[in-house]
PLY file of the C-alpha trace (Angstrom):
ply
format ascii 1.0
element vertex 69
property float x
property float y
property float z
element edge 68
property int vertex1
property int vertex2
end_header
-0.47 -3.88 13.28
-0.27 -1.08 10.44
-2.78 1.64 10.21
-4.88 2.68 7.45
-2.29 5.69 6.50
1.03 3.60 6.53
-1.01 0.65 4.39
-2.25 3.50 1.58
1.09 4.79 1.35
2.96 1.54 1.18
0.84 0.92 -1.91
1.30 4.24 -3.08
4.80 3.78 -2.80
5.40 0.47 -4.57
2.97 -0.88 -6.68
1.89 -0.11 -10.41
-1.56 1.42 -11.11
-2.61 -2.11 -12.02
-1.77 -3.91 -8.81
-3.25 -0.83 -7.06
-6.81 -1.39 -8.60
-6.43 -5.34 -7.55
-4.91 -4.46 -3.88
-7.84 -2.00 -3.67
-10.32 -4.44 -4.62
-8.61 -7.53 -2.17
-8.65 -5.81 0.48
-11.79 -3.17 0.06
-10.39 0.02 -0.26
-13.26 2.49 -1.62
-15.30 -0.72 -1.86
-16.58 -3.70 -0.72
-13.81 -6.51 -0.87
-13.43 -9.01 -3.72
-13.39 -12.69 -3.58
-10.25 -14.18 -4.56
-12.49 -15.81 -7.04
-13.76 -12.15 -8.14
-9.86 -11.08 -8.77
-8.33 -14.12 -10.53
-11.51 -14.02 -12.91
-12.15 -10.37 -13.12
-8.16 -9.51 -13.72
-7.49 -12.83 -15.46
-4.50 -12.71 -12.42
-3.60 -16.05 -10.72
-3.10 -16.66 -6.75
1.12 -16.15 -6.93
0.50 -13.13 -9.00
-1.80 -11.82 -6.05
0.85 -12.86 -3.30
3.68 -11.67 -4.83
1.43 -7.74 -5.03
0.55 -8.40 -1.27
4.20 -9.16 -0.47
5.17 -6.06 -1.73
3.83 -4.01 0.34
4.41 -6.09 3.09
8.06 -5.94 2.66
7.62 -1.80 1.81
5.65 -1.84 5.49
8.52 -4.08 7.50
11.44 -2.15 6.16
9.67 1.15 6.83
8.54 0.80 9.80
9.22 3.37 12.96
10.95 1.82 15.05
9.47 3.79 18.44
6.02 2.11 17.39
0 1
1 2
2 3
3 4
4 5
5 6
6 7
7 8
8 9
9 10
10 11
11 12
12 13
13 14
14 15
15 16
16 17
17 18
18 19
19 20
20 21
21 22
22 23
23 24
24 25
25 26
26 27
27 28
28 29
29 30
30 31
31 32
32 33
33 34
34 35
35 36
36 37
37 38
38 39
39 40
40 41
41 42
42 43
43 44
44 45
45 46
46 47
47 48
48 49
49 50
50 51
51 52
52 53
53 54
54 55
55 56
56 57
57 58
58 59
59 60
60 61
61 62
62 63
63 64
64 65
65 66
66 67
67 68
């Protein structure tokens, strides 16, 4: 499990101001969380494009991780 601080700065750290708004808005950060329907309407995005922005910092989280946690 990540916390709160290593998740905001994994997207910090590797996504675009655009995927930032849409990670925000997935996974309610500074609001209340979006329907997949609400994203791939509201940012005209489709499901792969949402993966691949979720992968990212999945893979920035995994590789960064400290490894006395």
């Amino acid at each position: 499990m990540y916390s709160k601080d290593e998740i905001l700065k994994a997207m910090e750290t590797c996504l675009d101001d655009h995927e930032k708004v849409i990670f925000k808005a997935r996974h309610g950060v500074e609001l209340d969380p979006a329907t997949l329907e609400q994203l791939y309407s509201n940012f005209n995005i489709s499901r792969d494009v949402l993966i691949s922005i979720e992968g990212k910092v999945l893979r920035y989280l995994r590789q960064n991780k400290n490894p006395h946690n």
